[in-house]
MARBA-3410 file (N, C-alpha, C, O; in Angstrom, 1 decimal):
167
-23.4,23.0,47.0,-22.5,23.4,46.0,-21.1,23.5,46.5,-20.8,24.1,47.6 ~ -20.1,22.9,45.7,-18.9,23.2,46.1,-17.7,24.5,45.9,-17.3,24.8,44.7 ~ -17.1,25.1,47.1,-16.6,25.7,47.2,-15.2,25.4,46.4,-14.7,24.3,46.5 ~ -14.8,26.3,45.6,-13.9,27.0,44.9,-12.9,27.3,45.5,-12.8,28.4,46.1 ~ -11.2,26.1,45.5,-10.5,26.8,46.6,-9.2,26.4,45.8,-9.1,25.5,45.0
-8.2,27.2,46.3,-6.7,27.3,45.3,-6.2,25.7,46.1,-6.5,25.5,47.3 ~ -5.5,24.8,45.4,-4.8,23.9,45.2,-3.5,24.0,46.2,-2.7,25.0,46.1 ~ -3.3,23.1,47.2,-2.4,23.4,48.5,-1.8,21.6,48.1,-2.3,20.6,47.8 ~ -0.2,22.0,48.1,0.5,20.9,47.8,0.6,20.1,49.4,1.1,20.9,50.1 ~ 0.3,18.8,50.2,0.5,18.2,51.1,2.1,18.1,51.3,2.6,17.7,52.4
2.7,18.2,50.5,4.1,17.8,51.0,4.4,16.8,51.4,5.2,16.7,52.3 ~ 3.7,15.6,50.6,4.0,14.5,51.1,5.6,13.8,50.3,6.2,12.9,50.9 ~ 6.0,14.3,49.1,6.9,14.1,48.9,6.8,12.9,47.6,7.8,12.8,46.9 ~ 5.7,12.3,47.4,5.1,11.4,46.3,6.1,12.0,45.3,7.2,11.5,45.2 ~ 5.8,13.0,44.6,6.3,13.5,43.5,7.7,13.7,43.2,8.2,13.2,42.2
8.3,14.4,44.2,9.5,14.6,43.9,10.3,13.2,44.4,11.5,13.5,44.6 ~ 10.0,12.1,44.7,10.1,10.7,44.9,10.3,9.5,44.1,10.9,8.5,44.3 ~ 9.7,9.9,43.1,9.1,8.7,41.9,8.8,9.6,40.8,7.7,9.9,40.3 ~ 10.2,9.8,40.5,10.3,10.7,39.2,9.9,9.8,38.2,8.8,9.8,37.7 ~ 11.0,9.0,37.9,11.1,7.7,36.7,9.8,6.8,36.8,9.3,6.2,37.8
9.4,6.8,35.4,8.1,6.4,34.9,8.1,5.3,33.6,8.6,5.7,32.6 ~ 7.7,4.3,33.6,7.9,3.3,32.5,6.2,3.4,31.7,5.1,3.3,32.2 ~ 6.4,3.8,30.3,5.1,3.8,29.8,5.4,3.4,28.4,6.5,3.7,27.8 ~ 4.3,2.6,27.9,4.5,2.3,26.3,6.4,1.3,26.2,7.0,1.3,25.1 ~ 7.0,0.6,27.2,8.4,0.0,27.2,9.5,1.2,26.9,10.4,1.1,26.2
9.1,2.7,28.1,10.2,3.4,27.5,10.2,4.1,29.3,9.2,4.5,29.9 ~ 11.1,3.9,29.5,11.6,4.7,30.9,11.9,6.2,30.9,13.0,6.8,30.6 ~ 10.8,6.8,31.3,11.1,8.2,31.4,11.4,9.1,32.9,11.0,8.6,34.0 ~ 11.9,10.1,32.7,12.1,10.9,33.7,11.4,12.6,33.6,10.7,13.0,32.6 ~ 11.8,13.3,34.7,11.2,14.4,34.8,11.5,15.2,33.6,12.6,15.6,33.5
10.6,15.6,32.8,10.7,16.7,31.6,11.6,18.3,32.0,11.3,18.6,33.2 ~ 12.1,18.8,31.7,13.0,19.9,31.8,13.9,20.8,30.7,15.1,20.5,30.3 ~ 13.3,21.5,30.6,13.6,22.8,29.4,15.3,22.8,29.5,16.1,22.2,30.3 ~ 15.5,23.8,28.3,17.1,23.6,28.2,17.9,24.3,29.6,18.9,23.8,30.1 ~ 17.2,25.7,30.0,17.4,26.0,30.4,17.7,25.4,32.3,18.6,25.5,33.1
16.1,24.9,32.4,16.4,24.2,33.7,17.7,22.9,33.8,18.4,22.4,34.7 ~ 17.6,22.7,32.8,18.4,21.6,32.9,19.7,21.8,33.6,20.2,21.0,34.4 ~ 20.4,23.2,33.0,21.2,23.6,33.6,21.6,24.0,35.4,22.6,24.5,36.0 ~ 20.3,23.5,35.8,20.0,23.9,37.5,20.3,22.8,38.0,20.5,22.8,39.2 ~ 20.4,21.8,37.4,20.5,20.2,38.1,22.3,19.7,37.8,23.0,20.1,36.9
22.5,19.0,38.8,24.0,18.4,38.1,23.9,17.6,37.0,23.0,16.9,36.7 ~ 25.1,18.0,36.1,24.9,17.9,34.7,24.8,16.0,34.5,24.1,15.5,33.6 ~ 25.6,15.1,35.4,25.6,13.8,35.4,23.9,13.0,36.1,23.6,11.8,36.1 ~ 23.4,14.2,36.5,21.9,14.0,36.4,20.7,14.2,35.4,19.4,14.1,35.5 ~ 21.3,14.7,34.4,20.0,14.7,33.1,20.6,14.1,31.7,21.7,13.9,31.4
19.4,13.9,31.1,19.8,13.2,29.8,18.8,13.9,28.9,17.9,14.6,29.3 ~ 19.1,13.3,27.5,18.2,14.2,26.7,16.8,13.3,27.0,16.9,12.1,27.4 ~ 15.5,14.0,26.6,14.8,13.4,26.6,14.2,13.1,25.0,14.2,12.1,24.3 ~ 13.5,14.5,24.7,12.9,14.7,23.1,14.2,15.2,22.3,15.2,15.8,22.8 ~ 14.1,14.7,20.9,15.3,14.9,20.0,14.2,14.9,18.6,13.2,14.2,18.4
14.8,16.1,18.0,14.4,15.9,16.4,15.0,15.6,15.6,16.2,15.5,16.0 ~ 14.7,15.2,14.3,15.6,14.8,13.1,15.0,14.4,12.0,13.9,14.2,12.1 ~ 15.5,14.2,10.4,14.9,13.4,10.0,15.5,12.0,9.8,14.6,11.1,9.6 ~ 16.8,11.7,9.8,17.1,10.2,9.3,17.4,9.6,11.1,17.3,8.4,11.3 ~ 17.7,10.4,12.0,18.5,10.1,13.7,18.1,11.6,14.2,17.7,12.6,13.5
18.2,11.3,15.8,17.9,12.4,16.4,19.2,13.4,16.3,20.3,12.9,16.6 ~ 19.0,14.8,15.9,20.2,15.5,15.8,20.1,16.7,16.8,21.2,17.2,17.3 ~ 18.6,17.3,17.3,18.9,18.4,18.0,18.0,18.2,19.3,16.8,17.9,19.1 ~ 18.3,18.3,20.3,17.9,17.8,21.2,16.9,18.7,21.6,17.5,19.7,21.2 ~ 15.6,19.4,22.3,14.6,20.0,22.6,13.7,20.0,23.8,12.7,20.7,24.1
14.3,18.7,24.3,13.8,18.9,25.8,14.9,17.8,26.6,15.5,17.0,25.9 ~ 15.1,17.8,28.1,16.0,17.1,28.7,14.7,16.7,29.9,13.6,17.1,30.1 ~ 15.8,15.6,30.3,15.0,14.7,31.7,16.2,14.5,33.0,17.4,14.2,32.9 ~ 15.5,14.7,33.9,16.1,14.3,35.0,16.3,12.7,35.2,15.2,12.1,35.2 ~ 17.0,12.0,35.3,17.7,10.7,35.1,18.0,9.9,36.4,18.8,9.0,36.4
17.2,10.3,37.9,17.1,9.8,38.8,15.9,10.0,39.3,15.2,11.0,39.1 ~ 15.6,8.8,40.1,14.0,8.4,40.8,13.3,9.9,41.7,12.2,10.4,41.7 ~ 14.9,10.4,42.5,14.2,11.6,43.6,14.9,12.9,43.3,15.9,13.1,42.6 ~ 14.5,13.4,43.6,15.0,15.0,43.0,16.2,15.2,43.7,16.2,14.8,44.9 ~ 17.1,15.8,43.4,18.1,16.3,44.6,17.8,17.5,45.1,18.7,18.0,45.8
16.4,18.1,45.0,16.2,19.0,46.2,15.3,19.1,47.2,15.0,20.0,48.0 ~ 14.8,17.5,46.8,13.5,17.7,48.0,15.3,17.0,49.2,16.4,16.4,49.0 ~ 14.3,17.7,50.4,14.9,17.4,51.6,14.5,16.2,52.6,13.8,15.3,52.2 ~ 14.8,16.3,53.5,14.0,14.9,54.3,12.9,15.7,54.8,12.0,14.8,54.8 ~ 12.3,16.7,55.3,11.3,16.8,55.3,10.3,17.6,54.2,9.6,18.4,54.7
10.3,17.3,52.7,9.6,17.1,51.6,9.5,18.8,51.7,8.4,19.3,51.7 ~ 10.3,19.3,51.8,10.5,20.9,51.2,11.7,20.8,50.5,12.8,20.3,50.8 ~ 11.0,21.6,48.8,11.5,21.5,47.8,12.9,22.9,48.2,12.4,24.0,48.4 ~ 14.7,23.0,48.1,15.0,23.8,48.3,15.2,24.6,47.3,15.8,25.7,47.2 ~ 14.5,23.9,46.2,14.8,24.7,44.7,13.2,25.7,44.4,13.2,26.5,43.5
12.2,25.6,45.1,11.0,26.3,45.4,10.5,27.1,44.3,9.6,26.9,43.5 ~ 11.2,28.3,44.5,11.2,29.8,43.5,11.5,29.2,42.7,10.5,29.3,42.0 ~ 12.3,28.5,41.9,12.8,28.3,40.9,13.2,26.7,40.1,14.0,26.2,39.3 ~ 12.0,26.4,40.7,11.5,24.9,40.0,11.2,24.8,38.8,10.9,25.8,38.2 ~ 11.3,23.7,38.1,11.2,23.4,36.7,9.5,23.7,36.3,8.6,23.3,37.1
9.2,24.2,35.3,7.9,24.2,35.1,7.0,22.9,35.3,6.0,23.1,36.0 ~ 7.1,22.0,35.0,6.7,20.9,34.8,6.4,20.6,36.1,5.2,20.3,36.3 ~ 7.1,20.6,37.4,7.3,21.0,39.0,6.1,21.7,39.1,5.4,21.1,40.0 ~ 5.5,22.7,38.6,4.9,24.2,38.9,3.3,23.7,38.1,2.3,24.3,38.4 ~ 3.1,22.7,37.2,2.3,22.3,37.0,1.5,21.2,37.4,0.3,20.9,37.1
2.2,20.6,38.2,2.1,19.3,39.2,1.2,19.8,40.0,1.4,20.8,40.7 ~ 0.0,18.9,39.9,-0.4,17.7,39.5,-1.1,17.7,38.2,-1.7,16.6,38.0 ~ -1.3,18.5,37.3,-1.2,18.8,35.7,-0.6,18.1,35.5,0.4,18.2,36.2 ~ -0.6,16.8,34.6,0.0,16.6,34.2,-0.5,16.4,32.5,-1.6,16.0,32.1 ~ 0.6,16.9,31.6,-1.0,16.5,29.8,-2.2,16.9,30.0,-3.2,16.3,29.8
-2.0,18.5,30.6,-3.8,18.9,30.5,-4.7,18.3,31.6,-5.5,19.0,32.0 ~ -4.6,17.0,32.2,-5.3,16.2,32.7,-4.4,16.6,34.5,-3.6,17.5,34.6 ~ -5.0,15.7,35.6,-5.2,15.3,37.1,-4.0,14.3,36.5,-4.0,13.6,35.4 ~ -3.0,14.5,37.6,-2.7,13.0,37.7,-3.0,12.4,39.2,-3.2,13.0,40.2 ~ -3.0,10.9,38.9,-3.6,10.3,40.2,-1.9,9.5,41.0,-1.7,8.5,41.7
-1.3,10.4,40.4,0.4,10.4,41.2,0.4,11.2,41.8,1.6,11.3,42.1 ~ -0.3,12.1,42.4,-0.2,12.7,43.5,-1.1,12.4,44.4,-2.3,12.1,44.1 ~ -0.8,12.4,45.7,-1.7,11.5,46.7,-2.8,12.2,47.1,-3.4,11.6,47.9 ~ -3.4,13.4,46.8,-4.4,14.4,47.3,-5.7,13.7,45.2,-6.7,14.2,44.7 ~ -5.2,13.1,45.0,-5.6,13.0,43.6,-5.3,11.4,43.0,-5.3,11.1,41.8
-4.8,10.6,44.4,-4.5,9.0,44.0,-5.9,8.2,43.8,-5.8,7.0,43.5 ~ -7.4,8.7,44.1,-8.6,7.7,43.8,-8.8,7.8,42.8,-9.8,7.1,42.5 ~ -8.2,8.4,41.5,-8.6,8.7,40.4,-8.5,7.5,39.3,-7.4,7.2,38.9 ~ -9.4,7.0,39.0,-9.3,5.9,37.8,-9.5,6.7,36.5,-10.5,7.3,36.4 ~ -8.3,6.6,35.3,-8.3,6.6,34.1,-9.8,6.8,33.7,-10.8,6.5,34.5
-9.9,7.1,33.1,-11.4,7.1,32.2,-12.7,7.9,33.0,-13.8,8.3,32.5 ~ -12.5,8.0,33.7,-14.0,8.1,34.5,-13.6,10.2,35.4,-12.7,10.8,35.9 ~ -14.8,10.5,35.1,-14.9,12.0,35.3,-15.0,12.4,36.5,-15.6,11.6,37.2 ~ -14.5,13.4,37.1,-14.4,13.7,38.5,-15.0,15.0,38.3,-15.0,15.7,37.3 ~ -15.8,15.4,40.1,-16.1,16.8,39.9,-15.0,17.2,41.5,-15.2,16.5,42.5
-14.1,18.2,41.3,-12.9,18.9,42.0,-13.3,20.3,42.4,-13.8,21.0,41.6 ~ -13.1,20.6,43.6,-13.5,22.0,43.7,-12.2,22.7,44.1,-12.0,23.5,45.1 ~ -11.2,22.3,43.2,-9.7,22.9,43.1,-9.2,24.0,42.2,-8.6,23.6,41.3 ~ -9.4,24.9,42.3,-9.3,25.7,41.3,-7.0,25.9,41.3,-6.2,26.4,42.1 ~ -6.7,25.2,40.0,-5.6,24.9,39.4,-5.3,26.3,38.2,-5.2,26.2,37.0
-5.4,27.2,38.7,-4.9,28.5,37.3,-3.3,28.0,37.3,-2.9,27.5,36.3 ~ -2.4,28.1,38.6,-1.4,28.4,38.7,-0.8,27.2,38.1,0.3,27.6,37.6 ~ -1.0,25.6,38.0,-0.6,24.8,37.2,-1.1,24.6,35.7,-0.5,24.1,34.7 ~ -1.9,25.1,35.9,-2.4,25.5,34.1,-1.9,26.2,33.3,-1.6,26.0,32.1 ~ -1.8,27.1,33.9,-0.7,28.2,33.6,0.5,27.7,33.3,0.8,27.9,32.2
2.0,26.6,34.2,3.0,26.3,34.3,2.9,25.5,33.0,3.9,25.4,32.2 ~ 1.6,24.8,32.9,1.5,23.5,32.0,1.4,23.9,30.7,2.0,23.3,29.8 ~ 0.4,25.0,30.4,0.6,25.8,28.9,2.1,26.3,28.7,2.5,26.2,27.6 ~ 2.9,26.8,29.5,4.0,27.6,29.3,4.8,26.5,29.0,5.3,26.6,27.9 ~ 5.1,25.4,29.5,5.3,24.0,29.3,5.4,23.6,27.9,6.5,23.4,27.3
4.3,23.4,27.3,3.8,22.8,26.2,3.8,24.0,25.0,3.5,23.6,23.9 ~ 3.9,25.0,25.1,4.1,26.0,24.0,5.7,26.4,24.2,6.3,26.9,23.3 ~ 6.1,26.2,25.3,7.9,25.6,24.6,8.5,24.5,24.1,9.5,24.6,23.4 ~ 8.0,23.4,24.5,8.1,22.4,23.3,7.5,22.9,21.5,7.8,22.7,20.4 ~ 6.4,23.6,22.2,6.2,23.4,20.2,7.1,24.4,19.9,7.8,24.2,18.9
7.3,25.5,20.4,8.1,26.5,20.2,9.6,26.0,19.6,10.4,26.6,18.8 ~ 9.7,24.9,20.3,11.6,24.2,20.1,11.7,23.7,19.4,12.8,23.7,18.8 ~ 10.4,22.7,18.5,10.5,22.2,17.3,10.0,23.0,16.2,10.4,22.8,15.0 ~ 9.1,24.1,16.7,8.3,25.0,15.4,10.2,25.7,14.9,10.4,26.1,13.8 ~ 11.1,25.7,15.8,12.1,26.6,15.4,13.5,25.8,14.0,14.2,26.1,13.1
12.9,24.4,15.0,13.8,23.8,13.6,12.9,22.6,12.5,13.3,21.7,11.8 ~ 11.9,23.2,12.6,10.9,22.3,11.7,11.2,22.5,10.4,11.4,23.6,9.8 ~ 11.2,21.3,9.9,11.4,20.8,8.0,10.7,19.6,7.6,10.8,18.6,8.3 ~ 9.9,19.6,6.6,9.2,18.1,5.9,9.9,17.0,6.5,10.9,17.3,7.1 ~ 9.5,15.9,6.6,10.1,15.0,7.4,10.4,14.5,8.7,10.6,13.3,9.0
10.3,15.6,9.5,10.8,15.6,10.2,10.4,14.8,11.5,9.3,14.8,11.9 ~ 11.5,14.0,12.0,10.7,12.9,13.1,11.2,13.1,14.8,12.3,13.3,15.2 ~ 10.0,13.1,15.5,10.5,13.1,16.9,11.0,11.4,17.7,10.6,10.2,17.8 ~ 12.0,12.2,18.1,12.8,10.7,19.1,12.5,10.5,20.3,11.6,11.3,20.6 ~ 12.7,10.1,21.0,12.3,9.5,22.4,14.1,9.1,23.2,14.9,8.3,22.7
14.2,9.5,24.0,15.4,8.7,24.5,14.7,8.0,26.0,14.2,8.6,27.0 ~ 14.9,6.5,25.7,14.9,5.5,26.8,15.9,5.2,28.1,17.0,4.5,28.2 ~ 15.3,5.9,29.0,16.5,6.1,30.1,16.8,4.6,30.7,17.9,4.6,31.3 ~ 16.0,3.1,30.6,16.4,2.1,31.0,17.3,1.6,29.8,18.4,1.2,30.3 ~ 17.2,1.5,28.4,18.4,1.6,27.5,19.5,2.4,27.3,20.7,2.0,27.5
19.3,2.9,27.0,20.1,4.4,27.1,20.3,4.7,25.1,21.3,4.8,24.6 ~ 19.1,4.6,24.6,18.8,4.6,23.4,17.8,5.3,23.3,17.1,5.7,24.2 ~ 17.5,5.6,21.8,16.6,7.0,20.9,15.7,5.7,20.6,16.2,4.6,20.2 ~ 14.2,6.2,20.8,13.4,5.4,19.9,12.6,6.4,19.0,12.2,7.4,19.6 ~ 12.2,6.5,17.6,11.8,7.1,16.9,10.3,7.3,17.1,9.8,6.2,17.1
9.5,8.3,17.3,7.9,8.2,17.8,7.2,8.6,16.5,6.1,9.2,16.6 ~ 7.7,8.4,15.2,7.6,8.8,14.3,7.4,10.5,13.6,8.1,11.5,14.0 ~ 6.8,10.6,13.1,6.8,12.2,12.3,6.2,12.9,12.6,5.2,12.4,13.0 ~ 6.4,14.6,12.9,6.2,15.4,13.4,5.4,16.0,12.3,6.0,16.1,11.3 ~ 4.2,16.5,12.3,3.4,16.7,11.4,1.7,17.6,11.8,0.6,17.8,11.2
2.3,18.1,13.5,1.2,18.7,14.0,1.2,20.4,14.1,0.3,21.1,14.7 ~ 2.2,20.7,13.5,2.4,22.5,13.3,1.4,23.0,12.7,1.4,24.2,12.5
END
């Protein structure tokens, strides 16, 4: 039987490395609340999620807009630590799920079930607080209609992900 044991980051630096992610033809970056956003230089984030109904008008989440973080160091200590972006604090959570972007968790193939004797509260935790601030940011300006946007960091354009209809 496997032992039950808290989740130890290797520090290899994978993550804070290879921010920028291309999925579905849309270049994305690190997710980041309104607030964190403000912790980064400002010519380093862009919007990411935007609501509206005819164009995106209010913006509801931001992205970091370069590959490496500017606070990992050369040797893969984060100097922003205490005070990392959630999304950071949920890593390797990534959507509920393992991601196999992190190198302690890279054999992992899509589809297929793993048994982990990682006990993850503390990213589970980051990752709910995460995702009930997003619904939180659109439950506040929600109206009939209403459509979520996408901004494409290799364009530098809003793509429409269509209607928001899960409140």
């Amino acid at each position: 039987m496997n032992e039950i044991v808290e989740f130890v980051c290797k520090r290899c630096g994978w993550c804070c490395r290879n921010l920028l992610e291309t999925k579905d033809g849309i270049e994305r970056g690190l997710p980041l609340t309104d607030k964190e956003a403000t912790r980064f230089p400002q010519e380093l984030v862009s919007p990411k999620v935007a609501i509206g109904i005819t164009d995106p008008k209010i913006v509801v989440l931001y992205q970091l807009n370069v590959n490496v973080c500017p606070y990992i160091n050369s040797q893969n200590v984060c100097e922003k630590y205490e005070d990392r972006p959630l999304m950071c604090r949920s890593f390797p959570i990534v959507a509920g799920d393992l991601s196999n972007r992190c190198t302690v968790f890279s054999y992992r193939i899509k589809g297929v079930s793993y048994s982990d004797s990682y006990s993850m509260e503390k990213q589970l935790d980051a990752s709910v607080k995460f995702t009930l601030y997003l619904k939180n940011r659109i439950k506040k300006y929600y109206q009939k209609g209403l459509k979520v946007w996408e901004y494409n960091l290799a364009t530098k354009n809003w793509v429409c992900r269509g209607f928001y209809d899960s409140l």
